[in-house]
C-alpha positions in Angstrom: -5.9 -23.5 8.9 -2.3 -24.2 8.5 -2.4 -22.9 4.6 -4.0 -19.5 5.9 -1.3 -19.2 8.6 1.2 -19.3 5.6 -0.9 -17.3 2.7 -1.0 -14.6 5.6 2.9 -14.6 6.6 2.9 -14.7 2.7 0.7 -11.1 2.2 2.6 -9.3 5.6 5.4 -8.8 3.0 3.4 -7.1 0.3 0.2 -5.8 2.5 2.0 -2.1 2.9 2.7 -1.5 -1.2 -0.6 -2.8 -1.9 -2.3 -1.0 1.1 -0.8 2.6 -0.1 -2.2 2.1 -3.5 -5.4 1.3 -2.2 -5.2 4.3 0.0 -3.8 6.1 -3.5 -7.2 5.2 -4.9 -9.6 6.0 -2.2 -7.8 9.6 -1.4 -8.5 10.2 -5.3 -12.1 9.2 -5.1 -12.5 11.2 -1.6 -10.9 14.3 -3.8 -13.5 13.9 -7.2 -16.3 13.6 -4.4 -19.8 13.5 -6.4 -17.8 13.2 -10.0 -16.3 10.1 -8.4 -18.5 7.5 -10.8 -16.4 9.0 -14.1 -12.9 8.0 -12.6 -13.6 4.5 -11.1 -12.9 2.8 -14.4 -9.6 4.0 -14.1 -8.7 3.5 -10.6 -10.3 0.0 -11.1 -7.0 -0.5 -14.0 -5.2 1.2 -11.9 -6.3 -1.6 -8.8 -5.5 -4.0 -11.5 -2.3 -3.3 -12.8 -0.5 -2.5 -9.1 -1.5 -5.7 -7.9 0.2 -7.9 -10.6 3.1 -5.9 -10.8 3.5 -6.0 -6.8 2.9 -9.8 -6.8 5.1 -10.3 -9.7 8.0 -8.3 -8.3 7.8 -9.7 -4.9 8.1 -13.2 -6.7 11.1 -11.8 -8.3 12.7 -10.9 -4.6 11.6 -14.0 -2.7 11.7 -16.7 -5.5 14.0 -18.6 -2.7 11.4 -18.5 0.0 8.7 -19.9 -2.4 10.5 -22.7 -1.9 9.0 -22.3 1.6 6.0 -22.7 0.5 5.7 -25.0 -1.8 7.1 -27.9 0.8 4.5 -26.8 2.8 1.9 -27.1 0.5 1.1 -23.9 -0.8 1.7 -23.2 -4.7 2.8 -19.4 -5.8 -0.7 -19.5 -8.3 -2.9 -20.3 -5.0 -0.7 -17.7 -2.8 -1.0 -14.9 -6.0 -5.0 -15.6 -6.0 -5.7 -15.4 -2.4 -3.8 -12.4 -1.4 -5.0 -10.8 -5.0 -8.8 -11.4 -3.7 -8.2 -9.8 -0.3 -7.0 -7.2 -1.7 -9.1 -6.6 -4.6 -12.2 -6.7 -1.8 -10.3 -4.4 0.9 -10.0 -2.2 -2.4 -13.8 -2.0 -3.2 -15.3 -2.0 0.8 -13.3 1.4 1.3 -14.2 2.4 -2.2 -17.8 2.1 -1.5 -17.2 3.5 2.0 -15.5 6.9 0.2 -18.2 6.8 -2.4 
């Protein structure tokens, strides 16, 4: 519980960057309505390639409060994987919601 506690202090800090792009993404499959299908591929790379730049560049700005984490227990791979996962399915439930 205590590792959750942190992975989620951890996401507040990049939730609203990865929360617009998401919202980027489901305006643009709200707009294509029916012809949705032929642009997923791209918002899917699109999904792909926001996330590990915004987790990269928020390692950049808080590589002193990773320290943070790490005493407590929590390593930067297992902090990049969770919060990449939530993400990643916030993503997809409101794309299939939209779709």
């Amino acid at each position: 519980m205590h590792k959750l506690q942190l992975i989620t202090r951890f996401y507040n800090g990049i939730f609203l960057m990865n929360f617009l792009v998401t919202l980027s993404c489901v305006y643009l499959m709200w707009v294509y309505g029916v012809q949705a299908h032929k642009i997923i591929g791209a918002l899917f790379w699109y999904k792909a390639i926001a996330l590990i730049l915004i987790f990269y560049t928020s390692i950049y700005y808080r590589k002193n409060e990773l320290y943070y984490y790490r005493n407590l227990g929590v390593s930067k791979v297992l902090l990049g994987i969770t919060t990449s996962i939530f993400d990643f399915l916030l993503w997809l439930i409101l794309i299939i919601v939209v779709y």
